[in-house]
Structures are given as C-alpha cells and as structure tokens.
C-alpha positions in Angstrom: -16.6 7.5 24.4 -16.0 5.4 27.7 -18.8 4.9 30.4 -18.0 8.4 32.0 -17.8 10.1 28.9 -14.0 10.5 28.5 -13.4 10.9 24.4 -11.3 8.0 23.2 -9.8 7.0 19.8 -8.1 3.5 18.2 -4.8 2.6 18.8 -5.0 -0.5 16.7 -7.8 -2.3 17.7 -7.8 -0.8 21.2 -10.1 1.9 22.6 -7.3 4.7 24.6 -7.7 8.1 25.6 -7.6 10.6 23.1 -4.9 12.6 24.9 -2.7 9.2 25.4 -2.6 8.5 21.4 0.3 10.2 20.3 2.2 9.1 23.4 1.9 5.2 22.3 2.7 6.1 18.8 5.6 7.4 19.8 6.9 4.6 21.6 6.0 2.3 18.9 8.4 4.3 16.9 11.1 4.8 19.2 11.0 0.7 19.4 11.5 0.1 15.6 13.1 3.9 14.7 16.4 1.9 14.0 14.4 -1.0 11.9 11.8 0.9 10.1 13.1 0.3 6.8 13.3 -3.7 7.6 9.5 -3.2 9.3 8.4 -1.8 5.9 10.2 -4.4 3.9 8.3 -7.2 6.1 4.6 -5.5 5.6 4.9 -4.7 1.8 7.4 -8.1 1.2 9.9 -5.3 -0.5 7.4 -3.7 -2.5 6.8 -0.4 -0.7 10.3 0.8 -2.6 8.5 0.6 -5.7 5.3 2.1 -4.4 7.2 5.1 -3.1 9.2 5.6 -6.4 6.1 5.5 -8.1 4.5 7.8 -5.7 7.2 10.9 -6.4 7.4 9.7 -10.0 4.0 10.9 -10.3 3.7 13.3 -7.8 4.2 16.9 -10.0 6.9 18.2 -8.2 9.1 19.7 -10.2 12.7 21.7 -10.2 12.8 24.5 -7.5 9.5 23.3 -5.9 9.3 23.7 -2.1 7.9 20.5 -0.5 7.2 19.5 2.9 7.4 15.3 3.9 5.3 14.8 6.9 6.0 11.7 8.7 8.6 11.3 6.6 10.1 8.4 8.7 13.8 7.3 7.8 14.0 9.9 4.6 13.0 8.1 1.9 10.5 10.3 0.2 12.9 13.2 0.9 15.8 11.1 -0.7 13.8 11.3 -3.8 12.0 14.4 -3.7 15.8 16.2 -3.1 16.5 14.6 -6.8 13.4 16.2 -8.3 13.0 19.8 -6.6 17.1 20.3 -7.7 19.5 22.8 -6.1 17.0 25.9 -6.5 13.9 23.3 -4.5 14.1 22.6 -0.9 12.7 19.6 1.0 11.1 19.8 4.8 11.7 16.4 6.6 9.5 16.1 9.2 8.5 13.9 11.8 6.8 13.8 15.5 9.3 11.3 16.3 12.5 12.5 17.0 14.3 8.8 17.1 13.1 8.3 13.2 13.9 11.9 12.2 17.9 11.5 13.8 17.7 8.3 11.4 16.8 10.0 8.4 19.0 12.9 9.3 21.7 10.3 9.1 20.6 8.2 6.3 20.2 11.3 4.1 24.1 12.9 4.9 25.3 9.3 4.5 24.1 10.0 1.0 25.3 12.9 0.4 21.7 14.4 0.5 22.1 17.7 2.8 22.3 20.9 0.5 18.6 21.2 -0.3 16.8 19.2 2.7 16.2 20.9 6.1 14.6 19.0 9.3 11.3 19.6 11.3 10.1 17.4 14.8 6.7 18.7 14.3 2.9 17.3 14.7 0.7 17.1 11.5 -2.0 17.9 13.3 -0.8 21.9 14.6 2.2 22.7 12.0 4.8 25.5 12.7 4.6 26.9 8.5 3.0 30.1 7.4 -0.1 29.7 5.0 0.9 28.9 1.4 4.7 28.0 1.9 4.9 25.1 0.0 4.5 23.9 -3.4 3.2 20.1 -2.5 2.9 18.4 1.2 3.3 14.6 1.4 3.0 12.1 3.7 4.0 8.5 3.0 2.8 5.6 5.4 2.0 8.7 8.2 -1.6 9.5 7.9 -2.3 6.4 9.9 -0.7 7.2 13.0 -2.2 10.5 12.8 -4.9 11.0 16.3 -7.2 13.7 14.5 -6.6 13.1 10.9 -9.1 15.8 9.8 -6.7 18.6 11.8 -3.9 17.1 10.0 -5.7 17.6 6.2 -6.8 20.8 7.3 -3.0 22.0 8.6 -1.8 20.6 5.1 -4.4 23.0 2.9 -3.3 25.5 5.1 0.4 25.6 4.4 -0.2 24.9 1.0 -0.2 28.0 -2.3 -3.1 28.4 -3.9 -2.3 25.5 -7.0 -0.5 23.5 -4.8 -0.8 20.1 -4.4 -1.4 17.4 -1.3 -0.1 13.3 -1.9 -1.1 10.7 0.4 0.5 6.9 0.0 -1.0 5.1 2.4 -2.1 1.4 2.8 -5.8 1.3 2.4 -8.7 -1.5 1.5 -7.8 -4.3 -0.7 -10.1 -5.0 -2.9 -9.7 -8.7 -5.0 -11.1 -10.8 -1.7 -9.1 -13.8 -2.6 -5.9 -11.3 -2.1 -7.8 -9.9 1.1 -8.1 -13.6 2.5 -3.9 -14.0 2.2 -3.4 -10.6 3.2 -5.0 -11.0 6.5 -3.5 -14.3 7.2 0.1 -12.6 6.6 -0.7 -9.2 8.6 -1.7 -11.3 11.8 -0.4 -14.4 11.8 3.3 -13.9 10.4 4.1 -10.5 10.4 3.7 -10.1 14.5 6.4 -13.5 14.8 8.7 -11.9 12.4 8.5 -8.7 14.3 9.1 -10.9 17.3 11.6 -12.6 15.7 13.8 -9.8 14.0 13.0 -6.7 16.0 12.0 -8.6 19.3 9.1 -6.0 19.1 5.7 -8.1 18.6 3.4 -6.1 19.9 4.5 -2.8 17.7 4.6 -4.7 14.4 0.7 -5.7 15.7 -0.3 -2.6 16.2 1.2 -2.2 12.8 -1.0 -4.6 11.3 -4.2 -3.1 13.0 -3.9 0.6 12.5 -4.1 -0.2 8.6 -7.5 -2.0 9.0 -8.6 1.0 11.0 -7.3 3.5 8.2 -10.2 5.3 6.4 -10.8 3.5 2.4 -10.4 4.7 -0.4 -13.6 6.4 -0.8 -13.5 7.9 2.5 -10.4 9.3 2.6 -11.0 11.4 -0.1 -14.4 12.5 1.3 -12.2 13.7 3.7 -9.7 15.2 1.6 -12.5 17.5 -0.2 -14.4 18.3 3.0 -11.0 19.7 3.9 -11.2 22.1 1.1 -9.1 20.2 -1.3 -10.0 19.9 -5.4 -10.0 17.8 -8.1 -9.4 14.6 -5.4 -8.3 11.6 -6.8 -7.1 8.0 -5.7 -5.1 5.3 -7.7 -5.0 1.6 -6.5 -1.6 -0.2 -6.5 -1.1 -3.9 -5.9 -5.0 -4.7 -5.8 -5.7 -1.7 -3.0 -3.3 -2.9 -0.8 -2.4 0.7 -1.0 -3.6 3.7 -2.7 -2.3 7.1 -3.8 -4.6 10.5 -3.1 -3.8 13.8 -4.6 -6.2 16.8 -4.0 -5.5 21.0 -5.4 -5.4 23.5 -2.5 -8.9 26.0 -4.6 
C-alpha cells in the first residue's frame, strides 16, 4: 500500500499501482515479442527447450485431450502439445499480448501446425471458457507476469473437468547456494548487457531477472495451488530449482 492507501503490487522490484501492472507487462512484451525465443535462450543458456519438452513429456495429456496454453508466448508448448492431443485433440493458444500471440500464430503455420490449434488474446486472471472445458490448462514461463496470481489459479480450476489436470513450468528458488551465488551474478550482471546488447532492451530483460526472484517458491506456490481447490499438488525440481514443474487435479 502507498502512504495514501492506494493498493500496489511488484513489477520487478518496483512498488506500481495495481491497476498499471498489466499495462507495463505488456510493454515489456511488445519490446521483446519478436526476440522471446532469443530472451529465453539468454535466461536458461538454451536449456528451457529441454525443460519444456520435458514438461509436456510428462504432462498426461493424451490423444483427443482438449488443452488450453495460457501465456503461451511464441507457441512453443502448443507446438508440442498439437503432436500429443492428435487430429481428434485441440490446443487453445492464448496470450494477453497480442504482439507474442501474432508470433506464435506465425511460428505455428510456418510449421504446418494449424488444423488442431485455435488462438485466444485473453487474461488469465478473468477467462472467456465455460466451466469444465478442458482436459489440462498450462502455462509455461506466464505465472510470473500474472498481477493477481490467485484469480488466475482459481479461473484455471474453473475451466477445468472434474479429473482434469493444471501444469505450471515456471522458474522458481534454487536451491544448491553455490548455484544460487552464480545464478544471481548471471541474472543481474550479464543478462541486462546482453539484453542491451542483442535486443537493445535492458531494462525489460531486468525486469526479467527480478520478477523471477519475486515469483512465489516451491512450497508456496503449491499452497496456493491447493488453497485454490486443486488435489494431489505436486512440484519436481529441474536444474537445482532453477525451475520447477507443479501439477494439481481439479476434486
């Protein structure tokens, strides 16, 4: 809260107005919307690729599944959940940004990836699906960006069936502190001059940087997943904590 009571929220490590949030967001993402994939190859040093593989690998969705990708960026969760739901499944890419959901649009028909994927500029947090429409939700690399990430977890129970099941990638706590120590030194001191240097965007690839520090850990976020009506919650470490997978059963 500010001195005359005005609700605020992070944006990084700044204090904003609750209400402005979403704005900056977006214009961090209409700055790197054309470089995302290069931003994400820069924070993980290529490794998200296999963290996302892994993530749909073990995600449960299977042939004919309906799933909806929140935040689902440049399409690469929807690239590979296309392969797995088949010609009878259907994927919902969808986004808040329009800039990064055009990209993905494109990346995905430059693929040939069109029949079984349909496209949604919508906010996690107030979701335009009927209860119970989808076999699985996900949300790769999103849940960060989210202002009121406890609307968002309750819209995602919501539009899930009874059975169905919510997946979360997201960078989270590290937990070795000798990995923590180079970690930090290569979120803030090199990734803001390569964003500088490569994007010509340092400030976004800051923010970047700080919004995962100010991400809820492990632990948390799946206090929050169950208080948001979600079973059997789980979360798996990959690459020391740098980031973790969540799953939790709509009851």
């Amino acid at each position: 809260m500010t001195q005359q009571g005005q609700k605020t929220t992070h944006f990084g490590y700044r204090e904003v107005p609750i209400e402005k949030k979403t704005g900056l967001v977006r214009e961090v993402f209409n700055s790197v919307a054309g470089k995302y994939d290069l931003m994400n190859d820069m924070m993980s040093l290529g490794v998200h690729r296999i963290w996302k593989r892994d993530f749909v690998a073990n995600s449960g969705v299977r042939l004919g599944h309906r799933v909806l990708d929140l935040a689902g960026g440049t399409g690469d969760i929807a690239a590979l959940l296309s392969k797995r739901v088949g010609k009878n499944g259907h994927v919902v890419l969808s986004d808040i940004n329009q800039a990064m959901l055009e990209v993905g649009r494109q990346r995905l028909e430059d693929r040939g990836i069109s029949a079984n994927v349909s496209y949604s500029l919508a906010n996690a947090e107030s979701l335009p699906f009927g209860n119970g429409e989808f076999d699985a939700v996900t949300i790769a690399f999103g849940l960060r960006n989210v202002t009121d990430k406890d609307a968002a977890m309750g819209e995602m129970y919501r539009v899930l069936r009874p059975g169905g099941k919510a997946l979360i990638l997201e960078f989270s706590e590290v937990q070795p502190e000798p990995l923590k120590k180079i970690y930090d030194s290569y979120s803030f001191g090199i990734l803001p001059v390569l964003g500088k240097l490569i994007a010509g965007d340092e400030d976004s690839y800051r923010y970047l940087a700080e919004s995962i520090r100010q991400h809820p850990p492990q632990e948390e976020l799946a206090e929050m997943m169950r208080t948001a009506g979600f079973s059997s919650v789980r979360y798996r470490n990959l690459t020391g904590g740098v980031v973790a997978i969540h799953s939790g059963i709509h009851a």
